[in-house]
PATILO-851761 format. One record per residue: residue number from 1; residue in three letters; x, y, z of N, C-alpha, C, O in turn. Coordinates in pm, whole numbers, plus 50000, padded with zeros to 5 digits. Atoms other than C-alpha are relative to their C-alpha. Layout:
REM PATILO-851761
(r NUM, "ALA", (X, Y, Z), (X, Y, Z), (X, Y, Z), (X, Y, Z));
...
REM end
This chain:
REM PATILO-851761
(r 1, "UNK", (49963, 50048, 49870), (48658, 49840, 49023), (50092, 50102, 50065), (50172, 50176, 50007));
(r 2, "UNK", (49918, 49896, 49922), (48808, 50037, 49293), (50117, 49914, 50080), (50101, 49818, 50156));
(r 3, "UNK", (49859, 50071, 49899), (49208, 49955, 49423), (50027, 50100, 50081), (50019, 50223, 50085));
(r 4, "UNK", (49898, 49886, 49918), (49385, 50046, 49678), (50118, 49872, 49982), (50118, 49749, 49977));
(r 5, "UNK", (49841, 50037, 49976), (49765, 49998, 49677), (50073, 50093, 50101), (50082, 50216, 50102));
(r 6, "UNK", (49911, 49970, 49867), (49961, 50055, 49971), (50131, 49970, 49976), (50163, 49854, 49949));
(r 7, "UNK", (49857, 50076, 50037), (50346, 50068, 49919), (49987, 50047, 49876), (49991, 49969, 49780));
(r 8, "UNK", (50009, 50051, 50159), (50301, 50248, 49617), (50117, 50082, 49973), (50120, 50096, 49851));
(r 9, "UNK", (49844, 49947, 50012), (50651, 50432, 49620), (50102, 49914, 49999), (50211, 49970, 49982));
(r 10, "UNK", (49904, 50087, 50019), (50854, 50115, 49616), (49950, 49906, 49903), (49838, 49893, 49854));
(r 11, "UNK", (49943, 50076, 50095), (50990, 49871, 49404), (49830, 49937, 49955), (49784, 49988, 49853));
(r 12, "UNK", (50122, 50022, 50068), (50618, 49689, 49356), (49873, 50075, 49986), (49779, 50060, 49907));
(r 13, "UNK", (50099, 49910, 50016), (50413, 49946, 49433), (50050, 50080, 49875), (49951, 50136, 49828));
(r 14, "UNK", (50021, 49935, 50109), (50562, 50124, 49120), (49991, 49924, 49855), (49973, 49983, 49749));
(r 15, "UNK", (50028, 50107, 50092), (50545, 49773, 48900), (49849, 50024, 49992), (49797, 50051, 49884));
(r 16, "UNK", (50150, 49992, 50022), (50177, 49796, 48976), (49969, 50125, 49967), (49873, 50120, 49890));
(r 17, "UNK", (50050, 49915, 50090), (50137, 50143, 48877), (50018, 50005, 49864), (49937, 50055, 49786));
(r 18, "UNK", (49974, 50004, 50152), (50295, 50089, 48556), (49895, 49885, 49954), (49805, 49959, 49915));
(r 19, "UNK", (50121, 50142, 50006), (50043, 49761, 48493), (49857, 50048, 49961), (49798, 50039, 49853));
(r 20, "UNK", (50144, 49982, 49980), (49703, 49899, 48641), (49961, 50162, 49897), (49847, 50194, 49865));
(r 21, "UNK", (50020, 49871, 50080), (49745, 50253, 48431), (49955, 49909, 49850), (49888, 49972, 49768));
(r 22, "UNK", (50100, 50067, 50125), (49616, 50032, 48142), (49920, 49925, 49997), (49893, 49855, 49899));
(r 23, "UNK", (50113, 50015, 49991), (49351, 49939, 48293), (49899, 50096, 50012), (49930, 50211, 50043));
(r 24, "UNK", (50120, 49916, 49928), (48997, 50084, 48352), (49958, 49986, 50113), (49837, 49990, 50135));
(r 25, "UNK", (50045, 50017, 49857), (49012, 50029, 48718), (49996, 50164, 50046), (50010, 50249, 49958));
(r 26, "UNK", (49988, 49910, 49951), (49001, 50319, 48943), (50086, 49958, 50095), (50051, 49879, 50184));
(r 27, "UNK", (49927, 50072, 49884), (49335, 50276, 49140), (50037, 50185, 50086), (50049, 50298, 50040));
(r 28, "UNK", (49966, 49904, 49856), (49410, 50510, 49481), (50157, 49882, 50058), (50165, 49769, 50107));
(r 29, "UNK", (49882, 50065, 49953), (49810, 50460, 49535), (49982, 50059, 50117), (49886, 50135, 50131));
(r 30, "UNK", (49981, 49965, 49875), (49884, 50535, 49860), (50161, 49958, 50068), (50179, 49839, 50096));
(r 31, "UNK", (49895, 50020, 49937), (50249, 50559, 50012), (49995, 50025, 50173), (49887, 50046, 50227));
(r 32, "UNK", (50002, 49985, 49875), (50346, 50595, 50373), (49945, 50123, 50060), (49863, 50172, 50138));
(r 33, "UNK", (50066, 49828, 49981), (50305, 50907, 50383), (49831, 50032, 50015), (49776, 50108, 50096));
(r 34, "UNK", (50121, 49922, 49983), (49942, 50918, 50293), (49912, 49853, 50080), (49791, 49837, 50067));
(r 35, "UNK", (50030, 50145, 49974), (49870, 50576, 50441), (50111, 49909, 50122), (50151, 49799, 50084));
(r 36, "UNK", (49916, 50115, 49923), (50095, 50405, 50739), (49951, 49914, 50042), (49869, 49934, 50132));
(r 37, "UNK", (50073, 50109, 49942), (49997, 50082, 50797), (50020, 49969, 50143), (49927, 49905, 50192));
(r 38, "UNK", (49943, 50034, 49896), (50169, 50046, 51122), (49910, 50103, 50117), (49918, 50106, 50240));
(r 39, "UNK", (50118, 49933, 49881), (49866, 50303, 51251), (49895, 49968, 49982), (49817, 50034, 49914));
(r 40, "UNK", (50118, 50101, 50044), (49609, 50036, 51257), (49863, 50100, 50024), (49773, 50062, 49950));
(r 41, "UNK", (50120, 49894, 49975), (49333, 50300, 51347), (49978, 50076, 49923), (49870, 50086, 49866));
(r 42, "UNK", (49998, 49936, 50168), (49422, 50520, 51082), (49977, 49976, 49900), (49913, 50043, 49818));
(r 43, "UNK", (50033, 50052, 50100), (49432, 50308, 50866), (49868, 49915, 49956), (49839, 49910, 49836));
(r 44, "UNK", (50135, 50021, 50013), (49072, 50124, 50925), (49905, 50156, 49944), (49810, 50164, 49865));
(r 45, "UNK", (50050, 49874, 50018), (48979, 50483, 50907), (49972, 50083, 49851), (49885, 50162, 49814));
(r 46, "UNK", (49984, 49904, 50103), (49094, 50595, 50586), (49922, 49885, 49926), (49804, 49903, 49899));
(r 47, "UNK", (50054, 50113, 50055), (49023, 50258, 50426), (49831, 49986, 49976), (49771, 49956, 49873));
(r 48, "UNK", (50155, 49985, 50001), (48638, 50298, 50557), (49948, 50111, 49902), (49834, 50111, 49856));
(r 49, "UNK", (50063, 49905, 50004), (48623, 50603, 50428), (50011, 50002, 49802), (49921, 50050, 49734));
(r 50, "UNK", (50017, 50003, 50156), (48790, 50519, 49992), (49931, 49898, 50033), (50012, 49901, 50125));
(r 51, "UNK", (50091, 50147, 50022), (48565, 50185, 50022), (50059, 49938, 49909), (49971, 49883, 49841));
(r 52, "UNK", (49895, 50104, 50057), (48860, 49989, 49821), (49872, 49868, 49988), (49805, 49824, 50082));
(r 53, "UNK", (50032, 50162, 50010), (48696, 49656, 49664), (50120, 49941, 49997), (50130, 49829, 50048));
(r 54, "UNK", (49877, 50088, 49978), (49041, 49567, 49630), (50091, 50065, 50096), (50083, 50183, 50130));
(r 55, "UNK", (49864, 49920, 49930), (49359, 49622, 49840), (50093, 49885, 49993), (50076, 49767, 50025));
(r 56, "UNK", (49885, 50075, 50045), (49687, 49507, 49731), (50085, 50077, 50141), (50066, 50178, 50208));
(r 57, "UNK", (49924, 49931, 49860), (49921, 49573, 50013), (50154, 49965, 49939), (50200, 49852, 49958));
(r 58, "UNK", (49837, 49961, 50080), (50296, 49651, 49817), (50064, 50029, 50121), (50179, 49986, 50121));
(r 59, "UNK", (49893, 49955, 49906), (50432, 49785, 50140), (50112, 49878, 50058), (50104, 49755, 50064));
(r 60, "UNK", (49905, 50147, 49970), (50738, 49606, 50265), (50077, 50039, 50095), (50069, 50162, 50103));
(r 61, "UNK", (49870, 49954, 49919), (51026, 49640, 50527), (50129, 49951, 49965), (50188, 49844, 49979));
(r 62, "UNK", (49869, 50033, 50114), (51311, 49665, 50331), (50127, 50020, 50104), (50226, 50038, 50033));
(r 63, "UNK", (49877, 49978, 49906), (51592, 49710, 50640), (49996, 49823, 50018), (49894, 49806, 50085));
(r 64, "UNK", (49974, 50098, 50014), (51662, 49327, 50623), (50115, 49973, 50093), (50101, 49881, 50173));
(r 65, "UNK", (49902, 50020, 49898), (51989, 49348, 50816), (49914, 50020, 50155), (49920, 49933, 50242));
(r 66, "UNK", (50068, 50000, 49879), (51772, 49472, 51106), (49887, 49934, 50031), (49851, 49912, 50147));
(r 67, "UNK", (50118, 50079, 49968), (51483, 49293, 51071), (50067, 49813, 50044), (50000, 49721, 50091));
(r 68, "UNK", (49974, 50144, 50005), (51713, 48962, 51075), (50017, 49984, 50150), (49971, 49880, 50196));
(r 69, "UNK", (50005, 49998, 49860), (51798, 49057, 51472), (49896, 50082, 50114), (49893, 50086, 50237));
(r 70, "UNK", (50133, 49936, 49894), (51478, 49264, 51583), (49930, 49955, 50014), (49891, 49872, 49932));
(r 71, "UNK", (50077, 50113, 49959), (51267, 49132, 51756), (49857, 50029, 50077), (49849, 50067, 50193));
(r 72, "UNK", (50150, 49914, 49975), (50876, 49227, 51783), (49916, 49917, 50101), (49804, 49957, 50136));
REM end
C-alpha cells in the first residue's frame, strides 16, 4: 500500500515514521517544505501525481496562542 503523510517533521508525523518503518507499506513523508497544504492547487497536484491510497494528514498549527484570537 502506498501512504502519504503530511506533517511528517512534527511531533506525529515523526510517531508515524517510527511505526510505519516496520511495515511493508510504501510510505512518502512529506513536510511543509515538500508539501504545503495551505496551497490547495499544489497540493491536488502533487497528490495526483504520488497516487497515495492512503493519506494521513499529521500537519498541525501549533501557534495556539494565536490561533486562540485569529480569525479566518
Amino acid at each position: 500500500m502506498k501512504i502519504l503523510v503530511l506533517g511528517s517533521k512534527g511531533q506525529l508525523g515523526r510517531c508515524l515514521r517510527d511505526q510505519l518503518c516496520r511495515t511493508k507499506n510504501k510510505v512518502v513523508y512529506a513536510s511543509r517544505n515538500e508539501i504545503d497544504i495551505g496551497d490547495l492547487l499544489n497540493t491536488q497536484k502533487i497528490i495526483r501525481e504520488l497516487k497515495p491510497e492512503v493519506i494521513v494528514n499529521a500537519a498541525a498549527y501549533t501557534a495556539v496562542d494565536i490561533a486562540e484570537v485569529e480569525l479566518w
